[in-house]
C-alpha positions as CSV (number, residue, x, y, z in Angstrom):
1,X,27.7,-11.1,10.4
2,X,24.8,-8.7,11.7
3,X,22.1,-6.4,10.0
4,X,23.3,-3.4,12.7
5,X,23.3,-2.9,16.0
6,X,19.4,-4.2,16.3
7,X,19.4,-7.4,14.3
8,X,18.4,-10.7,15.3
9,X,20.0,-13.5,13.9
10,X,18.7,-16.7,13.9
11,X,19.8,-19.8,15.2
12,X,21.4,-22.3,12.0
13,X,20.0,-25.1,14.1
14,X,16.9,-24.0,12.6
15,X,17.8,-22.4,9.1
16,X,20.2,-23.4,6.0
17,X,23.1,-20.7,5.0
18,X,23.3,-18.0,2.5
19,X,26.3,-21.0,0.8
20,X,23.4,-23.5,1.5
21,X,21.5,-21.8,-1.0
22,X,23.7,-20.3,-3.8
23,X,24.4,-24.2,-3.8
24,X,21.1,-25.2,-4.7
25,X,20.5,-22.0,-6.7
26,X,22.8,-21.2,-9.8
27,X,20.9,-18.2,-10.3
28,X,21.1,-16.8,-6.9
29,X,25.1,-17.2,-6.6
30,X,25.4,-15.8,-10.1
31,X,23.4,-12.7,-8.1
32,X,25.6,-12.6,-5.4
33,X,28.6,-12.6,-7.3
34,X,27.8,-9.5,-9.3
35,X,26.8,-7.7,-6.6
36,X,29.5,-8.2,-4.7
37,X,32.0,-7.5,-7.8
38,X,29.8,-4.2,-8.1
39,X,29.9,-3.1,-4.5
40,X,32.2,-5.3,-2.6
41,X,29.6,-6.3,-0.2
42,X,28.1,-9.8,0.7
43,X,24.6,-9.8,1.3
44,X,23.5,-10.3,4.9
45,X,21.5,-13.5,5.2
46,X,18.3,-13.7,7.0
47,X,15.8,-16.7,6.8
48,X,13.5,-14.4,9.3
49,X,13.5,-10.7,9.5
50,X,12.8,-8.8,12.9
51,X,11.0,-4.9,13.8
52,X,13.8,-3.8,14.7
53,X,15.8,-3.4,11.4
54,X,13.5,-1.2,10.3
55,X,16.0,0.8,11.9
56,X,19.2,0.2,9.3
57,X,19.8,2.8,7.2
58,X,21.3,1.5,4.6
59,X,20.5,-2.4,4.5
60,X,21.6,-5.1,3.2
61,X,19.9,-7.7,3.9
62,X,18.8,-10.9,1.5
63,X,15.8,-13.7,2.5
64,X,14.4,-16.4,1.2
65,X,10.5,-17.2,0.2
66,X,11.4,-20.7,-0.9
67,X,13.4,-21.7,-3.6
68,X,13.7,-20.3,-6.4
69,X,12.4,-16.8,-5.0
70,X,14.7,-14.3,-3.0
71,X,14.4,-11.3,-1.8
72,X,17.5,-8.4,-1.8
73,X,16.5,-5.2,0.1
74,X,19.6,-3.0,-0.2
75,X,20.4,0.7,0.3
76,X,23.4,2.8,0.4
77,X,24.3,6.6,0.2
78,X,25.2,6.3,-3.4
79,X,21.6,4.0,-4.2
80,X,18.2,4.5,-3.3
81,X,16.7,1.8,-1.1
82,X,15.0,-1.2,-3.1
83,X,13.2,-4.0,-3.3
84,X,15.0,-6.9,-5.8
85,X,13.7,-9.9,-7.0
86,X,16.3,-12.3,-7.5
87,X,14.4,-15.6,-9.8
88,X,15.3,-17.8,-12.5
89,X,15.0,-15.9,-15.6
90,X,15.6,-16.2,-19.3
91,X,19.3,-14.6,-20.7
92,X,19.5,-15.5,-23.9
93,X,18.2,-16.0,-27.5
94,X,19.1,-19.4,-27.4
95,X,17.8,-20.3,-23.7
96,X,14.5,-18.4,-24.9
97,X,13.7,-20.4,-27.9
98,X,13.9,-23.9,-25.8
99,X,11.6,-22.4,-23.1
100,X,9.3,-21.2,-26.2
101,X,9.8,-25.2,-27.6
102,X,8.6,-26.9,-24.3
103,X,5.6,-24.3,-23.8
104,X,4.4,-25.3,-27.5
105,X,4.8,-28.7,-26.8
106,X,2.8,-28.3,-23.6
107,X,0.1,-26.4,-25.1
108,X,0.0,-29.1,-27.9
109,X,0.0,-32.2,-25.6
110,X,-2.7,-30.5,-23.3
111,X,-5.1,-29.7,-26.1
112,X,-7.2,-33.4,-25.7
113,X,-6.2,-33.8,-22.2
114,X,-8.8,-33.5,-19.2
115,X,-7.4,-30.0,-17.1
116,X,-8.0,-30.5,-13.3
117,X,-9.9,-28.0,-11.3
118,X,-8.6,-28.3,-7.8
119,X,-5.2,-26.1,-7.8
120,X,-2.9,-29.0,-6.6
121,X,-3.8,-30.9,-9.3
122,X,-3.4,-28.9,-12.0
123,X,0.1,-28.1,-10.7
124,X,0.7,-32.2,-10.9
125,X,-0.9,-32.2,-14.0
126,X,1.7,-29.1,-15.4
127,X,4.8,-31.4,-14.0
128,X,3.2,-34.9,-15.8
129,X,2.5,-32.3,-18.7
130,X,6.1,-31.0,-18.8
131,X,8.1,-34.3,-18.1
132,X,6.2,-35.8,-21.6
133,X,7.0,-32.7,-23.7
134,X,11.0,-32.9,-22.6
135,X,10.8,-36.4,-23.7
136,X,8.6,-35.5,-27.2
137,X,11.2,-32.9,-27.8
138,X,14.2,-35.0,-27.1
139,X,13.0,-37.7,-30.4
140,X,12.7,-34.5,-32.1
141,X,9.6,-32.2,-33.1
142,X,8.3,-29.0,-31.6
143,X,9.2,-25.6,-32.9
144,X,12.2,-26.8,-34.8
145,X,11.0,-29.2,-37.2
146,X,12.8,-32.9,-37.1
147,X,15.5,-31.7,-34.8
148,X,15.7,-32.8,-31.3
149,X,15.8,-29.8,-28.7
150,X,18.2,-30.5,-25.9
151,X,17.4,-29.2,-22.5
152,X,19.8,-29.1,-19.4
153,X,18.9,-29.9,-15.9
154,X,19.8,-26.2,-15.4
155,X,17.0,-25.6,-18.0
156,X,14.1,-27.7,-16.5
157,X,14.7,-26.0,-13.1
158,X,14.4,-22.6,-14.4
159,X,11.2,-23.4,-16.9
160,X,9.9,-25.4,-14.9
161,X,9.6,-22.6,-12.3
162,X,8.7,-19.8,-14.8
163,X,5.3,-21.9,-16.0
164,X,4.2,-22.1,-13.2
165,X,5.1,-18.7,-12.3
166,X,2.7,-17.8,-15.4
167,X,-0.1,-20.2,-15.5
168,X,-0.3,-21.2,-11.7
169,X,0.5,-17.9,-10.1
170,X,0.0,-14.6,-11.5
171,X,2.9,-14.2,-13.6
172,X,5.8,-11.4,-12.7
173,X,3.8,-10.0,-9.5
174,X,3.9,-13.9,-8.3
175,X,7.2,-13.3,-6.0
176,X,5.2,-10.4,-4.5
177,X,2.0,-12.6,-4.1
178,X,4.3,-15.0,-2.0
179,X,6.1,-12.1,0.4
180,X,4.7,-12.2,3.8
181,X,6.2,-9.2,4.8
182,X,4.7,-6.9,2.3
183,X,1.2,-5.5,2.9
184,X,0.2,-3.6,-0.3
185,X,1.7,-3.5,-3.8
186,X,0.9,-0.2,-6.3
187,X,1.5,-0.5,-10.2
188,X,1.5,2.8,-11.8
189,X,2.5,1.9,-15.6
190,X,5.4,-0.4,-16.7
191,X,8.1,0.6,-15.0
192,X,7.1,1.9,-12.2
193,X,6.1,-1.0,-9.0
194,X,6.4,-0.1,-5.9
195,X,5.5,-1.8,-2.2
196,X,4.4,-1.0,1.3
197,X,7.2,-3.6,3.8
198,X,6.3,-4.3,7.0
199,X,9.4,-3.8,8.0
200,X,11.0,-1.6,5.2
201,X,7.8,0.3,5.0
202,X,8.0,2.2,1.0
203,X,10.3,0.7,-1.6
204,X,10.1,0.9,-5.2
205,X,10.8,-3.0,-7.0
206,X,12.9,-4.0,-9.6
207,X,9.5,-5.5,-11.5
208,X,9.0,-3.8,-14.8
209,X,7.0,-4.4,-18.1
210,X,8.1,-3.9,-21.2
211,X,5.7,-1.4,-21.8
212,X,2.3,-0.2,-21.2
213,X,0.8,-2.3,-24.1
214,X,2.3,-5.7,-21.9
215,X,0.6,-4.6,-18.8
216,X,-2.4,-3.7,-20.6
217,X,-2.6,-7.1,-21.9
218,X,-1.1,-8.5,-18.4
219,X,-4.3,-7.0,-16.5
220,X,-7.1,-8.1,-19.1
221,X,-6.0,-11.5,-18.9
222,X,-5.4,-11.7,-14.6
223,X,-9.3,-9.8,-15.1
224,X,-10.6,-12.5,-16.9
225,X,-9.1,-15.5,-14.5
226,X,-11.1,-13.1,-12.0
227,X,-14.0,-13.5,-13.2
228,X,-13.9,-9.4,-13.6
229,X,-12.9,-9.3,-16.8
230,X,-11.6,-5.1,-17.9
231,X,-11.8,-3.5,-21.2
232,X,-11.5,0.5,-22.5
233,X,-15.5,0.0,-21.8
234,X,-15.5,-1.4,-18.3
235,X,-12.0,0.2,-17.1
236,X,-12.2,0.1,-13.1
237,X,-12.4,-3.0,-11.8
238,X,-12.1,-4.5,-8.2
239,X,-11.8,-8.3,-8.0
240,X,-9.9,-11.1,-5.4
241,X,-7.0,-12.4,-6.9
242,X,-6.4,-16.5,-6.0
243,X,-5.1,-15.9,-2.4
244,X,-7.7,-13.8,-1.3
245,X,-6.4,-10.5,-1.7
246,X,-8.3,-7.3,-2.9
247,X,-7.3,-5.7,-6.4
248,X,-8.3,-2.7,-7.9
249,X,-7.6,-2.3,-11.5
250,X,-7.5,1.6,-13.5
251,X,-6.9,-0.1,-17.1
252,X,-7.9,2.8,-19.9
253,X,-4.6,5.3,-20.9
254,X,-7.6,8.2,-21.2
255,X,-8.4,7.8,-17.4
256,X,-5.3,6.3,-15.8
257,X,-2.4,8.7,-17.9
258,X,0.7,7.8,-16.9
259,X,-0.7,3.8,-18.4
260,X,-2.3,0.8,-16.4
261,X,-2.2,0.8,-12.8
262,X,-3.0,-1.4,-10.2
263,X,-3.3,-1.4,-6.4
264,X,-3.2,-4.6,-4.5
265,X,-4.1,-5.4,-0.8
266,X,-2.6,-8.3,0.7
267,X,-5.6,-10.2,2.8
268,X,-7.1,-13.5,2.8
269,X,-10.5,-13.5,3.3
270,X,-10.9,-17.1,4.8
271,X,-8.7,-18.1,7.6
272,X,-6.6,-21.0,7.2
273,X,-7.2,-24.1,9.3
274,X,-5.9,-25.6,12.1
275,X,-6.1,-29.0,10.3
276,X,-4.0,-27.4,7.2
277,X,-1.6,-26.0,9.5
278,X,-1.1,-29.7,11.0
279,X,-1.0,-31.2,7.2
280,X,1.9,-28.1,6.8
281,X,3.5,-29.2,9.7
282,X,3.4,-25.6,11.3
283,X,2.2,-27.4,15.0
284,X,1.8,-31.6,15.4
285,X,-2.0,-33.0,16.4
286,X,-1.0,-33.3,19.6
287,X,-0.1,-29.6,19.7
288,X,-3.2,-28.6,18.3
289,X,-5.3,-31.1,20.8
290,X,-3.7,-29.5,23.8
291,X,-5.2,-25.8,22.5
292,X,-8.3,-27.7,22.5
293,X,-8.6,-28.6,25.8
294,X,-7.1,-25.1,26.6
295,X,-9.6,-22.9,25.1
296,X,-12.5,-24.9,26.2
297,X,-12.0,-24.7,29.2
298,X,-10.9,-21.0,29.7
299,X,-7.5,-20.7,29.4
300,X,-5.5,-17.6,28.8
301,X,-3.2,-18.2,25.2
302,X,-0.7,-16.1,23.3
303,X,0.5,-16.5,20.2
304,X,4.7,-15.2,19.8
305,X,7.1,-14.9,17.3
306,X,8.9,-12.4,15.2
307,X,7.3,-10.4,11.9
308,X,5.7,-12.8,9.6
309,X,6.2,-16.3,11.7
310,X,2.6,-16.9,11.6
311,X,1.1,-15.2,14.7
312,X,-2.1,-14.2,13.3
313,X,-2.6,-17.2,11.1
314,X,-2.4,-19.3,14.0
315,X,-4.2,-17.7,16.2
316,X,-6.8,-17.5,13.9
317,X,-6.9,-21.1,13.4
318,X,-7.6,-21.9,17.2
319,X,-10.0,-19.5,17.7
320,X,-12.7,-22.5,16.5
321,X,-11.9,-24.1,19.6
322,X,-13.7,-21.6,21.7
323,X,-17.3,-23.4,22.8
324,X,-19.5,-22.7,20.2
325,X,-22.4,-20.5,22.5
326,X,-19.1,-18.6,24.1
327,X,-19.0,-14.6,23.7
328,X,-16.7,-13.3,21.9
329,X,-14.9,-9.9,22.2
330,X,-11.9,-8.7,19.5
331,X,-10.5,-5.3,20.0
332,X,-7.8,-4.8,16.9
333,X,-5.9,-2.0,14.8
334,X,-6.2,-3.7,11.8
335,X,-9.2,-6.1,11.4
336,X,-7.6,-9.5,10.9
337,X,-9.2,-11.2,13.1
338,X,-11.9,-14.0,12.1
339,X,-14.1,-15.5,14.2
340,X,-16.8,-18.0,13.2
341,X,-19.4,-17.8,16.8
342,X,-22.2,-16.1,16.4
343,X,-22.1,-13.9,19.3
344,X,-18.8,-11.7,18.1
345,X,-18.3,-8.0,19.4
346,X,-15.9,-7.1,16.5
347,X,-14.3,-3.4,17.3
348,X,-11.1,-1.7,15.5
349,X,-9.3,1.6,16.9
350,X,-10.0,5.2,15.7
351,X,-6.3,6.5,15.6
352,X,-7.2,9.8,13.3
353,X,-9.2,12.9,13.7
354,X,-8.9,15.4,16.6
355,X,-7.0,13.6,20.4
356,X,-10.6,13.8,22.0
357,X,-12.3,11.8,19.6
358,X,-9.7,9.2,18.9
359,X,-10.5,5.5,20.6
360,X,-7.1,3.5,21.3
361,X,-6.5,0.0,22.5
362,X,-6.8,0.3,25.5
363,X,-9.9,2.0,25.7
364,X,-11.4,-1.0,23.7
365,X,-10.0,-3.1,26.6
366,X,-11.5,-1.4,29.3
367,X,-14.6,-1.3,27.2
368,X,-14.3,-5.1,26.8
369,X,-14.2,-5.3,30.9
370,X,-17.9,-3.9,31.1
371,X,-19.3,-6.4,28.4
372,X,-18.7,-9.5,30.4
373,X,-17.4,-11.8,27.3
374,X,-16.2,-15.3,27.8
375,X,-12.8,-14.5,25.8
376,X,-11.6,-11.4,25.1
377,X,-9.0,-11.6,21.5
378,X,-6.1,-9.0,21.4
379,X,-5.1,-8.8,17.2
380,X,-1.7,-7.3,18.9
381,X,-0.5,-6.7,22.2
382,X,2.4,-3.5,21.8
383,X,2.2,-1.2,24.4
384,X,0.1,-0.1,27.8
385,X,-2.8,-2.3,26.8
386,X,-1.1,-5.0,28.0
387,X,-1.6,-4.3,31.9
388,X,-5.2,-4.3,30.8
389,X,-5.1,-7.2,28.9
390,X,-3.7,-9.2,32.4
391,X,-6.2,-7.1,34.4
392,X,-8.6,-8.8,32.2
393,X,-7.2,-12.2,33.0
394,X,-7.1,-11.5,36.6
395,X,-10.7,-10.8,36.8
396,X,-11.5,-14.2,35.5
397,X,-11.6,-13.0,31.5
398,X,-9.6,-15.4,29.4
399,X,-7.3,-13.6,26.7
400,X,-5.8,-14.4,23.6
401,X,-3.3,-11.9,21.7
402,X,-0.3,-12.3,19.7
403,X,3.1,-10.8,20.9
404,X,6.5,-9.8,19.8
405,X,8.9,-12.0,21.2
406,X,11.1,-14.9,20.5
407,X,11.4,-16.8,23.6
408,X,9.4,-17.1,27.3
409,X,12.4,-15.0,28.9
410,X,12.1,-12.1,26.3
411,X,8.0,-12.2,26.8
412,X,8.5,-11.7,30.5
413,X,10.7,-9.2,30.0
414,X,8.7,-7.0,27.8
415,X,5.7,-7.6,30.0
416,X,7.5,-6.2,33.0
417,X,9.4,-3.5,31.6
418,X,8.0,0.5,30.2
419,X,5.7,0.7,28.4
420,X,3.5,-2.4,29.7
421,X,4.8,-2.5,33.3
422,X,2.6,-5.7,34.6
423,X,4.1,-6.5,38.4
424,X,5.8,-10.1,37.9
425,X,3.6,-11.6,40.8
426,X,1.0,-10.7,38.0
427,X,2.5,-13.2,35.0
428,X,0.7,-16.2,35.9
429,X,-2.7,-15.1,34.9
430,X,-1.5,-15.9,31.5
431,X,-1.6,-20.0,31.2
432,X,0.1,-20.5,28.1
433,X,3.0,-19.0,25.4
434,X,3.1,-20.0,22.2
435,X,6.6,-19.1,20.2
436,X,6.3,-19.6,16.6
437,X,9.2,-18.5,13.3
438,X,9.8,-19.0,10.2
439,X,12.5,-20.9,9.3
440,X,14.3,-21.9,5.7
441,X,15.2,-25.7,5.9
442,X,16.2,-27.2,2.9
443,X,15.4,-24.9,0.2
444,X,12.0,-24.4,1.8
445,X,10.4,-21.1,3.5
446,X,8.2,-23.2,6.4
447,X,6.7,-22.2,9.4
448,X,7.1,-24.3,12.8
449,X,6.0,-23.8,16.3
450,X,9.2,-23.9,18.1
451,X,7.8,-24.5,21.4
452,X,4.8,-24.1,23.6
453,X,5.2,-23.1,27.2
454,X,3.0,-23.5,30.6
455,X,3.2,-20.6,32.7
456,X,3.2,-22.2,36.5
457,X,3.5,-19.0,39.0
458,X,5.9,-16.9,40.3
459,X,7.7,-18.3,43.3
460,X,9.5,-15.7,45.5
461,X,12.0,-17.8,46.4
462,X,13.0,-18.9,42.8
463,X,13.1,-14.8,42.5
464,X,11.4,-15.3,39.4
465,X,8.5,-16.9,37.4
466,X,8.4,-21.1,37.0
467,X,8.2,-22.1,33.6
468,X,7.6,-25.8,31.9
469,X,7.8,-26.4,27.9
470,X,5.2,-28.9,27.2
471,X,6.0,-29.3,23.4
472,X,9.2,-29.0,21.6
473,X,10.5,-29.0,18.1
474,X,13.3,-30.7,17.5
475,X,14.6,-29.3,14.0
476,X,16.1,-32.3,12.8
477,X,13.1,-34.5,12.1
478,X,10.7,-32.1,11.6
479,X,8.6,-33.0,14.4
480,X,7.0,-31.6,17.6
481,X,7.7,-33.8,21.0
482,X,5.2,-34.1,23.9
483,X,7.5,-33.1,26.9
484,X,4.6,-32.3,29.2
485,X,3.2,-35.9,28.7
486,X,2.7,-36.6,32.8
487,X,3.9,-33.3,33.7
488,X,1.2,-30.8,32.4
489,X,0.7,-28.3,35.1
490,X,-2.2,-26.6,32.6
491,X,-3.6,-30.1,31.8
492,X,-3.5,-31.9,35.5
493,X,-4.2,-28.6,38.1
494,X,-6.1,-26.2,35.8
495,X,-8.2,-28.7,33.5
496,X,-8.8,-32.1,34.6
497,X,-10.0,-30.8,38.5
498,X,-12.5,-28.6,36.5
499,X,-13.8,-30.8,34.0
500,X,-13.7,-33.5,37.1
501,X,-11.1,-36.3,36.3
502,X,-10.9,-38.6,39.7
503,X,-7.4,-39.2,38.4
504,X,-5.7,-36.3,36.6
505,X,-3.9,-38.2,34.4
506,X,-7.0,-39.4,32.7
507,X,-6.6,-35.8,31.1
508,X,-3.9,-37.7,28.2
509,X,-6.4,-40.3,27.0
510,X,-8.8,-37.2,26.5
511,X,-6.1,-35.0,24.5
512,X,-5.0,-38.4,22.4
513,X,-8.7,-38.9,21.3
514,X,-8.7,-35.2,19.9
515,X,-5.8,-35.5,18.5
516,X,-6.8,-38.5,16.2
517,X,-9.8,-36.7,15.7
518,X,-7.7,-33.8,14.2
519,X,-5.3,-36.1,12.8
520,X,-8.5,-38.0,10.5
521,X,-9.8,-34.4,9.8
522,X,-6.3,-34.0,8.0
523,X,-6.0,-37.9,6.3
524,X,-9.6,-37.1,5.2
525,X,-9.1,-33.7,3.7
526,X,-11.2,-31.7,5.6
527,X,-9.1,-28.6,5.5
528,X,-11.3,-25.2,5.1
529,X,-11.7,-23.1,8.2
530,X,-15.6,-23.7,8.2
531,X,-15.8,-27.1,7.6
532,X,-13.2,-27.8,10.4
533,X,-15.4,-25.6,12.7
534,X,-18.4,-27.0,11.4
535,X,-16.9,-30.7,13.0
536,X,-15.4,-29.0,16.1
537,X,-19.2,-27.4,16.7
538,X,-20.7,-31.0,16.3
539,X,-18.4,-32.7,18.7
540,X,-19.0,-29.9,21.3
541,X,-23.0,-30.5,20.9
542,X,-22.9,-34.5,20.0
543,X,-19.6,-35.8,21.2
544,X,-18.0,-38.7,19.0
545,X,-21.2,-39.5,17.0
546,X,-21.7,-35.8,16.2
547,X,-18.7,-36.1,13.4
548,X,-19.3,-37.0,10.1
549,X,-16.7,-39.4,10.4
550,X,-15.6,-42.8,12.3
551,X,-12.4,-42.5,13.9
């Protein structure tokens, strides 16, 4: 089944099946089958979306963000295009006063208890918190006096997501907090939520309030968890909600008429860290080790994958691999980019105002070309900047950039084709390709390198460019395999005769010992992008003994 003539399916190796999850979810087959006795369609299943349905006109097209949370974005000539939440959710009287039972009794047990501060935590705490209630409720108590209250596994699944929902997240906006494909989110009075897609681009949400007196109440207390709290005195407020994106609250009816509004802009200001993306199981040690070596010693990386895989997290996270005194150049459309060296040229595009004063990518790049950096950082590689970009490389400038593209042949292809047009004799300036996706395995919404690959040379009598995949992920065990162990082109003929091995091979031992050093940053909880640097930094300057650690 296919999205249109454009969409990209991806492989089931990789992701479980629309059936796969209506099995695990009651409440998302219950959706399924109503829509489909409404409209006599089945949803089209997509654990990934790709660019190029932005081109469907009428979609219908369902993903996952991890169970319980789905995502419906349907269209037709009779309905306007939209944007449906499909989560556990209360339908009865009945259903409402259990879930109103345990929430007492949670409240009541937690009232002498110690509340953890760390976020992790206090989610363990919530499940230790909720697992005594369902047995205080069973011998009888709570809201209804001496009799016992009887809750279903059905039940516990569906409350158990909804507190958290409310106390963890940020209550009915959470499923929009956890969307990586939606950039900004505008509230304009209770029934009225609408979001900016990355791929969709507008579409109003089937989120409402009951009224504007809820989402009145709904923003003072998310204020106050902010530290920013709002009242009819203090009205406007900005604040950053948990994740690190920017909200800006209008709260009085006298200033904001049509009732409470809301803008919110999806950014987190610290990266994450190549250590946490290890601990996630996005890329192995190993993988990360290799990057290591790679950026140190001037190699030229980018990042791949489809819409929201990851790109720019990851490539954020490497960045800290860069030597510490290196010069940095980014050139970006959006400023996403973080870099922690101190010597960081950071410049964005000017796409508005009149043709003569507006400053594209490319010129960036050629600017980049006269300031002599040690790595020049592409946010996004889409169009004639890239034959700059491998100009760059050719002129001894190592580049990193993400890139749309699912595999080393489609990369190639893009490359060498309109609008980029690099020559294929040129391909080889760039060392090594990255492909990264998300994936849905097992009820989960997870992102995983699929492979990394070393770009050897074009050979005119192979009539094409020679490829080797150093690192594999084999879908089954959830784990990424060293193929290039012994058979590194990158590793043995760019690295180790520059950084002086007698034996190339000796070049392992070296990516081993980084690996365990990234693999006890991980064990030891060393997670936040500036403390990881802060260790990668010291081991640049001091070697072993400049960790704060013993491996």
């Amino acid at each position: 089944m296919a999205a249109g003539e454009k969409g990209k399916k991806i492989p089931k190796k990789y992701s479980d099946t629309l059936e796969a999850a209506m099995s695990r979810n009651p409440h998302l087959r219950a959706y399924v089958r109503e829509f489909m006795k409404r409209t006599g369609k089945l949803p089209e299943f997509y654990p990934q979306l790709s660019r190029d349905m932005k081109d469907i006109k009428y979609p219908n097209i369902l993903y996952p963000l991890g169970d319980p949370l789905f995502i419906h974005i349907y269209g037709s000539r009779k309905e306007e295009k939209k944007y449906i939440v499909i989560e556990p959710k209360i339908t009865s009287e009945e259903e409402r006063k259990r879930y109103d039972a345990l929430r007492d009794k949670m409240l009541e047990l937690a009232s002498d208890r110690d509340i953890p501060e760390d976020a992790k935590e206090f989610e363990k705490f919530l499940d230790r918190l909720m697992d005594e209630a369902v047995r205080k409720l069973s011998e009888g108590g709570g809201l209804f006096k001496r009799k016992t209250v009887r809750l279903t596994e059905t039940d516990l699944l569906k409350f158990r997501y909804l507190i958290k929902r409310d106390i963890v997240g940020i209550g009915p906006l959470e499923p929009l907090m956890r969307d990586p494909y939606i950039e900004d989110i505008h509230i304009v009075g209770a029934d009225y939520i609408a979001l900016i897609h990355k791929i969709f681009e507008f579409l109003p949400t089937t989120i409402k309030f009951k009224n504007n007196i809820e989402l009145a109440d709904y923003f003072k207390n998310l204020s106050e968890r902010m530290g920013r709290p709002v009242s009819d005195k203090n009205p406007v407020v900005d604040g950053t909600l948990p994740d690190g994106s920017r909200i800006n609250i209008i709260y009085s009816p006298d200033i904001s008429i049509k009732g409470p509004s809301a803008t919110i802009r999806k950014f987190s200001a610290t990266p994450i860290s190549v250590v946490q993306l290890v601990k996630w199981g996005t890329f192995s040690a190993e993988v990360a080790a290799y990057l290591w070596l790679a950026l140190e010693y001037g190699m030229s990386v980018f990042v791949c994958g489809e819409t929201a895989s990851g790109k720019t997290t990851t490539l954020n996270s490497i960045i800290p691999f860069i030597k510490p005194d290196a010069k940095i150049y980014t050139a970006e459309d959006t400023p996403e980019v973080i870099v922690p060296h101190p010597t960081w040229q950071r410049l964005v595009t000017r796409e508005r105002g009149p043709e003569e004063s507006r400053v594209t990518l490319f010129d960036l790049l050629k600017a980049a070309l006269r300031s002599r950096p040690n790595y020049i950082i592409v946010g996004e590689i889409r169009g004639a900047e890239g034959a700059i970009a491998f100009q760059a490389m050719q002129t001894g400038h190592p580049v990193m950039s993400t890139f749309h593209a699912g595999d080393i042949k489609k990369m190639i292809q893009r490359f060498t084709s309109p609008p980029i047009n690099v020559p294929v004799t040129f391909i080889d300036n760039l060392n090594i390709a990255l492909f990264q996706q998300a994936v849905y395995v097992k009820g989960r919404f997870l992102r995983r390198v699929l492979n990394v690959v070393e770009i050897e040379g074009y050979y005119e009598e192979l009539g094409g460019v020679a490829t080797r995949n150093v690192f594999e992920w084999d879908s089954v065990n959830d784990r990424h395999i060293f193929r290039g162990m012994n058979n590194s082109y990158i590793l043995e003929r760019k690295i180790a005769e520059v950084a002086g091995y007698e034996d190339p091979k000796e070049i392992y031992n070296e990516l081993f010992l980084r690996a365990r050093i990234i693999q006890k940053m991980a064990e030891l909880g060393i997670t936040d992008y500036y403390d990881v640097h802060r260790e990668i930094k010291a081991f640049y300057e001091r070697g072993l003994e400049g960790l704060s650690f013993r491996l």
